[in-house]
N, C-alpha and C positions, 0 to 999 in steps of 0.2 A: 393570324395571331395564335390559333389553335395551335399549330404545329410547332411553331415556336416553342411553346409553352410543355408538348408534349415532349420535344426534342432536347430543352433544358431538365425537365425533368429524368426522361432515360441518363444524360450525362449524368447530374448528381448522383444518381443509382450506379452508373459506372463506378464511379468514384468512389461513393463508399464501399463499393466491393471491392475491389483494389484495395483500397486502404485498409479493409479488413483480412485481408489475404497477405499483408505487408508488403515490403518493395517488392520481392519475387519477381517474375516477368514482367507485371506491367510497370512497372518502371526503371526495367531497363534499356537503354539501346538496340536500337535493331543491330547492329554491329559491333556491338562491345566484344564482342567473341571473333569477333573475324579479322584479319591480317591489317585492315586500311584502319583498326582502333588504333593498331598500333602506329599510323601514318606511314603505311609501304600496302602494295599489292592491288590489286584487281576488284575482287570482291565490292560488292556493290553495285549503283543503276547509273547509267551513260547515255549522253542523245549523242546517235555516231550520225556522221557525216560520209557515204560512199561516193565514191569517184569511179566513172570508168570512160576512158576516153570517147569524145564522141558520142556522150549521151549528158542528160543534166543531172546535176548530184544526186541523192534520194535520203531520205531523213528516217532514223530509226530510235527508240530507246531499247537500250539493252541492259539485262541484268546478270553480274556473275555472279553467284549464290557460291558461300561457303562449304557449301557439298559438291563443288561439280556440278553443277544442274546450271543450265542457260537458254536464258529466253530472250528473243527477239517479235518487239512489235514495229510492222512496217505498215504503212497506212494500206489497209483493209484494202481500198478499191485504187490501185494506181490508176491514171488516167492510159488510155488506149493510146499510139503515138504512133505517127507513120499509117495509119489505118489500120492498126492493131484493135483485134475486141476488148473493150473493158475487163480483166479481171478481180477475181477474187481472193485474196493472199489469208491464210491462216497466220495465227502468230506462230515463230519458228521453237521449236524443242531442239536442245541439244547438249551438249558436254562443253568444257574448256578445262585446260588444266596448266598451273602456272609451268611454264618450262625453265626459269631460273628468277634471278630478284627482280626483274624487270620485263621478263615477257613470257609470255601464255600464248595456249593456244586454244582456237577454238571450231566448235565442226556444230552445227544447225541444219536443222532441214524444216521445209513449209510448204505446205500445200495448196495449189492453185483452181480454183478452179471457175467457169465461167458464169453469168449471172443466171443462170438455171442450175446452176449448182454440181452441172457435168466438170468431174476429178478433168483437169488439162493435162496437168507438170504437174513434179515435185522438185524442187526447187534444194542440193543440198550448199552450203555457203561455209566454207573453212576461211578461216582469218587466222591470221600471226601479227600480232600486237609486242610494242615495245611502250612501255609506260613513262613518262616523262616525267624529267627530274622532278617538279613540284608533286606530282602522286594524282594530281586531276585530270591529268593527259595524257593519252596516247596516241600513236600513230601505226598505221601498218597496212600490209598485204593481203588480199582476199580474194577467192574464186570461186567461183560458184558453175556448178553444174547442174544443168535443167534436164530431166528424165520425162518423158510421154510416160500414161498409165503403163507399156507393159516392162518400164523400167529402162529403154533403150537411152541416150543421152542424144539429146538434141540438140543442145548447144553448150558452150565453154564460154565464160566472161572472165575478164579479172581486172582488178582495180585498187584505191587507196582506199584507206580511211581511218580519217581522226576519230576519236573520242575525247568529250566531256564529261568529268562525272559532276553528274545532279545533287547537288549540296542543299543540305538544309537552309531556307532563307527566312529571315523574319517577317512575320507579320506585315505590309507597310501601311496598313488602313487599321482605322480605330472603329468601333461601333459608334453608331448616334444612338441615343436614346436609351432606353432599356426595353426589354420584349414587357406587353401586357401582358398580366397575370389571368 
């Protein structure tokens, strides 16, 4: 109940800092300033869906930031498959850049390495995206080239993949109660 009580307390404190600083940033949009305010473009966070023949899909969230800058989170430890070793996946850094009203493109890289922590791969992943008529969807081409530490390429994959963009949803649980004071 302590924590509660400390944790309502820092928000109120938020709050009236805010409120005494006026609307300024904290009450704006994280996106008021980026292309999807205006209901068109890229800009924003996605859970994509990869495809590549002959393997099972793999699940990602990605983000394209208003500056260029793009991040890719893929789950941390894919499972090992085929008698493959467990790895370890960084999240990916990279660029993207809209290539006209409806498609971008994008180039990441991530680094793998095994559960001792020995660098495997680097992992770098280009995508070409076309954005679907409602502005929540796309779809497109990706490939990806796998490099050993001394940079030599090891293998070449390529495949589909949708995107969803991650929209604000409400609330749908009420509190019980009120926190003890």
């Amino acid at each position: 109940m302590r924590r509660i009580s400390v944790l309502i307390a820092f928000l109120a404190i938020v709050l009236v800092v805010a409120l005494g600083f006026g609307p300024g940033p904290f009450l704006t949009s994280a996106q008021d300033s980026s292309p999807i305010a205006d209901g068109h473009g890229f800009v924003g966070s996605w859970r994509l869906t990869g495809s590549t023949p002959g393997s099972p899909s793999t699940q990602s969230l990605d983000t394209f930031m208003a500056d260029g800058t793009y991040l890719d989170s893929d789950l941390p430890v894919p499972a090992g498959a085929d008698g493959e070793a467990v790895t370890i996946s960084t999240a990916g850094h990279g660029i993207w850049q809209q290539t006209s009203a409806t498609t971008a493109q994008v180039t990441f890289v991530d680094l793998v390495s095994d559960l001792q922590g020995n660098f495997l791969t680097s992992e770098t992943i280009s995508l070409q995206a076309t954005l679907g008529a409602d502005g929540n969807t796309f779809s497109g081409i990706f490939s990806v080239s796998v490099a050993d530490p001394s940079g030599k390429v090891v293998a070449e994959v390529t495949g589909t993949v949708q995107g969803t963009r991650i929209t604000l949803q409400p609330i749908t649980a009420s509190p019980t109660g009120s926190p003890a004071a």
